[in-house]
C-alpha positions in Angstrom: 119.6 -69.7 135.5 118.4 -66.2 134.4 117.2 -64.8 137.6 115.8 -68.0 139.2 116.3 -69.3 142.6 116.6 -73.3 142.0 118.7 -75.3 139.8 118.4 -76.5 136.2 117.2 -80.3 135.7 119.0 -82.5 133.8 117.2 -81.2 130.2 118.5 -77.9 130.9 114.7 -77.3 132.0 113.8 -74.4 134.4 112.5 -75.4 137.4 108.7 -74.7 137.6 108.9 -73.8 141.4 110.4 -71.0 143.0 110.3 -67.7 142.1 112.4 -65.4 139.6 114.8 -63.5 141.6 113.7 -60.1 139.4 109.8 -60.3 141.0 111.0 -61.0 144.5 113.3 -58.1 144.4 110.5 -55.7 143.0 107.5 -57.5 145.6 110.4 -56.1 148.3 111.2 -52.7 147.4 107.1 -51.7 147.0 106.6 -52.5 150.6 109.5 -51.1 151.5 108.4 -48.3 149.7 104.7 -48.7 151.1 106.3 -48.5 154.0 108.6 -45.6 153.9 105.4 -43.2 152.5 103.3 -44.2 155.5 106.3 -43.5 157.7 106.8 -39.8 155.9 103.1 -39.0 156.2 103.1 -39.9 160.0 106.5 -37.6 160.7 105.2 -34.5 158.1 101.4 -35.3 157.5 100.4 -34.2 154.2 99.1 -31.1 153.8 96.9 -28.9 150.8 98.7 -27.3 148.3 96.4 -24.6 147.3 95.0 -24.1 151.2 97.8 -25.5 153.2 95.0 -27.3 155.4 95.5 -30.9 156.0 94.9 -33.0 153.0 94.2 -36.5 152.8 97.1 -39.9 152.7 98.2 -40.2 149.6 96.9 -36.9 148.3 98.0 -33.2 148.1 94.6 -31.4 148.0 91.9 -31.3 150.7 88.6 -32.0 149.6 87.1 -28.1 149.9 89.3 -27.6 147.0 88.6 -30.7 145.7 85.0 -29.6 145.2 86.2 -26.0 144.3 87.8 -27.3 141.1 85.5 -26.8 137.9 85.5 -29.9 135.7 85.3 -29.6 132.0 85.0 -33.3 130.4 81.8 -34.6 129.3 79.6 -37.4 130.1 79.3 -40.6 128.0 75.3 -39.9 128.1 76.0 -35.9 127.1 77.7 -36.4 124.3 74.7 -37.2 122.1 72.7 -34.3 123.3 75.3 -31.8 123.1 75.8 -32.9 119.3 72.2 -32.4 118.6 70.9 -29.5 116.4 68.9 -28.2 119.3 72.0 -27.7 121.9 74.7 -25.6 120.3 77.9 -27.2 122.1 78.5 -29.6 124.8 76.9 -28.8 128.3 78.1 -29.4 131.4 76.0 -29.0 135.0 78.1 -27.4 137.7 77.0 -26.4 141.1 76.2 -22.7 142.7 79.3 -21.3 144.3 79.7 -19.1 147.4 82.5 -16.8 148.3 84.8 -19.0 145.5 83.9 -22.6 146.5 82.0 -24.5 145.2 78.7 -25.7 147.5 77.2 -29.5 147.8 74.4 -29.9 146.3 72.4 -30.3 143.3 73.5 -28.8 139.8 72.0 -25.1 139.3 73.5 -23.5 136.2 75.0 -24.9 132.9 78.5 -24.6 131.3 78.7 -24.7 127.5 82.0 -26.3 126.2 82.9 -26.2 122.3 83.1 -29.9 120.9 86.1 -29.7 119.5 88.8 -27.4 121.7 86.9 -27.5 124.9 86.2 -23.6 125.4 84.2 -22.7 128.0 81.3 -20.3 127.7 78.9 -19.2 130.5 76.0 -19.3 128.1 75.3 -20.7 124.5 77.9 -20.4 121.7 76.3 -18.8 118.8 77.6 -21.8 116.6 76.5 -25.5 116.3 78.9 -28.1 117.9 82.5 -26.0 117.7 83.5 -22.3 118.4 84.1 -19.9 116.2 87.7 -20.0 116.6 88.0 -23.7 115.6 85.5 -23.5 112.6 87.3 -20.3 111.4 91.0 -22.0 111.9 90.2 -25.7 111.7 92.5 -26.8 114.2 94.5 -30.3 113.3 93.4 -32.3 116.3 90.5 -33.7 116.5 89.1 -32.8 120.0 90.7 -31.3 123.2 89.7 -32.7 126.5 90.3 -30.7 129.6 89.6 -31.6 132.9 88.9 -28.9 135.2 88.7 -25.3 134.4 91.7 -23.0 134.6 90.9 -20.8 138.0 91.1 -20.5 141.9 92.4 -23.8 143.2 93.3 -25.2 139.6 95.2 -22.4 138.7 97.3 -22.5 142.5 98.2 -25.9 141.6 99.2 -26.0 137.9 101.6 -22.8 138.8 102.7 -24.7 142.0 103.2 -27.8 139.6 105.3 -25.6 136.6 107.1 -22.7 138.1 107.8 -23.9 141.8 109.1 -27.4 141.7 105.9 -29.1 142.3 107.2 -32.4 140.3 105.1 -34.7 143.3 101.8 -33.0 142.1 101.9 -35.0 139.1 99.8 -37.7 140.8 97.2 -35.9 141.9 96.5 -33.9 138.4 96.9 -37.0 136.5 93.8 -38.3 138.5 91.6 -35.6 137.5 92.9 -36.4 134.1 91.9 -40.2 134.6 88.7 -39.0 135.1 88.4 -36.7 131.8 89.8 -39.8 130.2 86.1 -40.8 130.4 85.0 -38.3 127.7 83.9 -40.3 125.2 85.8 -37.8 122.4 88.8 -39.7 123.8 86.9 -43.1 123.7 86.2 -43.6 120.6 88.6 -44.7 118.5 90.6 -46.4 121.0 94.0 -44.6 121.7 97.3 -46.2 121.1 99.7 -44.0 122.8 99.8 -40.9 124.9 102.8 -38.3 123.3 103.8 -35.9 125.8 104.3 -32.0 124.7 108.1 -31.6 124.5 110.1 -28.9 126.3 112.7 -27.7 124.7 116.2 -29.1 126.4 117.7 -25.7 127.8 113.7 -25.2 129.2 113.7 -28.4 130.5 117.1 -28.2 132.2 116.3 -25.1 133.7 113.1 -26.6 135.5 114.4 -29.5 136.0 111.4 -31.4 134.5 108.9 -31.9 131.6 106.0 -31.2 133.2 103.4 -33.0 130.2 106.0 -36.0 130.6 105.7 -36.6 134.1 101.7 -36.0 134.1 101.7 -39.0 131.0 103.7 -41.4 132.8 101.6 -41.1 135.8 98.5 -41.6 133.8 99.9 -44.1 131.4 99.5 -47.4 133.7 96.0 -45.8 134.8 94.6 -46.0 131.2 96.9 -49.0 130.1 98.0 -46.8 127.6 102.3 -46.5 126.4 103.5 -43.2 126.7 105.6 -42.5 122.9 108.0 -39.5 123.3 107.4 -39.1 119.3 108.3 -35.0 119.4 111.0 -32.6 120.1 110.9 -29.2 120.5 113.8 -27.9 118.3 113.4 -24.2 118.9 113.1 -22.7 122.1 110.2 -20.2 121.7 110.2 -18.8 124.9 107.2 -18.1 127.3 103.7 -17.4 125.5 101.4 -16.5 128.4 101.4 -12.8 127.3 100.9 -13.8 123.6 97.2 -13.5 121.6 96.2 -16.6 119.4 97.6 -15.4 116.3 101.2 -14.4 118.2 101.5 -17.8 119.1 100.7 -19.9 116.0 103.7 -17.9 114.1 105.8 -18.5 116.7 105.7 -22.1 116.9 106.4 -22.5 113.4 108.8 -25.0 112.9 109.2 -25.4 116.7 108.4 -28.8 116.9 109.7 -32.5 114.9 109.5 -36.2 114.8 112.3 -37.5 117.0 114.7 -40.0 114.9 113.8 -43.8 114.6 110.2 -42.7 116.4 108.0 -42.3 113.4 107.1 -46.0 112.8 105.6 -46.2 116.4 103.0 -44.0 115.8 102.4 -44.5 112.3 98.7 -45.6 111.5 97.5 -45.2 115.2 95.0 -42.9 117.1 97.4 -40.8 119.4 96.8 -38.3 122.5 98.8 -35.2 123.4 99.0 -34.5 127.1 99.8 -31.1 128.4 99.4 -29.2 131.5 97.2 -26.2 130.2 95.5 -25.6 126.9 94.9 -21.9 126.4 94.2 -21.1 122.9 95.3 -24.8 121.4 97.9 -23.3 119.7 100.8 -25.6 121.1 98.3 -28.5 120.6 97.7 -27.7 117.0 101.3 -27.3 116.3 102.5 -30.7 117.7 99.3 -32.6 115.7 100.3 -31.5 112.3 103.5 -32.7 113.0 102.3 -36.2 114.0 99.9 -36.4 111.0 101.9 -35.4 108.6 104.1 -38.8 110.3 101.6 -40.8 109.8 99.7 -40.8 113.1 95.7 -42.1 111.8 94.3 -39.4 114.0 95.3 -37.0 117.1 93.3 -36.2 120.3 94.5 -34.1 123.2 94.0 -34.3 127.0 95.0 -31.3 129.6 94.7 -31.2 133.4 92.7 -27.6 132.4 91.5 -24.8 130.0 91.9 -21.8 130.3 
């Protein structure tokens, strides 16, 4: 019968009508669950996690900080420009802030973003296309996508999001991540799979949660993309928000491998990292050498912000 409501015919047929038992059980339990949200927001309305104000169904951020929150990704249509001899890295227009918040209006000043790692400058780099720490280090990803800039409201919520059990804000930063996901350094080729940045286990069971996991699986059926848990971190290198660029690329030496029986997924195929922050790339870098060297035909990365 497998699942079906009905009986078999006499040729040991399915019956065409009716529907499998599997998909009525799933068309029940999302409006149950459809249900049960609506019922939580009307008994505890949801509210802003950077401002506490009220925030919008469905969303944890109210749209002042909304607006407040820097984004980093280019457009399709800057791409070419920024790329040209005459503009020394990707621009990006933001608008003129006031006391911290950003203010409607049209764009005033431009943001200058390196190609390649996504570093923001408040005026020209002084090389074409990349900074000077990815033509001097020649990082092995290909480009770095980050979608808001790391300060004020962005920063509230990613610490909210790591350090103080803010798993639900997963669906929130995975949208601003949707829309980075328009870059078209992540376009083109097509990705194949999104590999989260690992935790190592006794990190992870401390927390509770991989953050970069839960932020891929809640963009992976935005972008129609599989999320691959192809790495593992085997060595717990501790906490490198203290540590300079250099610190950090000898200490994750040898922190990160192919997980057993993963390799042939991902061999041959354009790939993207997700993490939360990229700082100076050196986690990023780390995690696609290891993929290349598996095989992977090329690796991108996408973070909710840079620092």
């Amino acid at each position: 019968m497998e699942g079906y409501y009905g009986r078999a015919n006499t040729t040991g047929e399915r019956w065409k009508l009716g529907v499998p038992l599997g998909k009525r059980m799933n068309a029940f339990w999302h409006s149950f669950e459809g249900l049960f949200k609506r019922l939580g927001c009307l008994l505890y309305p949801p509210h802003c996690a950077a401002c506490q104000q009220e925030a919008p169904l469905g969303t944890h951020l109210c749209m002042a900080c909304q607006k407040e929150a820097q984004s980093l990704s280019l457009l399709p249509q800057e791409i070419g420009e920024a790329s040209s001899p005459t503009n020394s890295v990707g621009t990006l227009l933001h608008g003129t802030t006031c006391g911290g918040r950003a203010r409607d209006g049209p764009p005033t000043s431009r943001l200058f973003v390196c190609l390649q790692c996504s570093r923001p400058f408040d005026g020209a780099a002084p090389l074409p296309g990349r900074c000077p720490d990815c033509q001097s280090r020649n990082p092995a990803f290909t480009s770095a996508v980050a979608a808001k800039r790391t300060s004020g409201v962005v920063r509230e919520l990613i610490h909210c999001f790591k350090y103080e059990g803010g798993w639900y804000l997963a669906p929130t930063l995975a949208g601003w991540m949707e829309k980075a996901w328009k870059d078209p350094r992540l376009a083109d080729p097509p990705p194949g799979a999104l590999i989260p940045v690992p935790l190592h286990r006794w990190k992870e069971f401390r927390r509770g949660y991989n953050q970069s996991l839960l932020l891929a699986r809640a963009l992976a059926p935005r972008c129609r993309i599989p999320v691959v848990e192809a790495l593992e971190r085997v060595r717990d290198t501790g906490t490198q928000t203290r540590l300079h660029r250099s610190e950090r690329m000898r200490n994750l030496r040898g922190a990160f491998r192919i997980r057993p029986r993963v390799e042939s997924r991902i061999r041959g195929i354009h790939v993207v990292l997700v993490d939360d922050v990229l700082t100076t790339g050196a986690t990023l870098d780390a995690c696609a050498s290891v993929l290349k060297r598996a095989g992977a035909e090329s690796v991108r990365a996408l973070a909710v912000a840079r620092g």
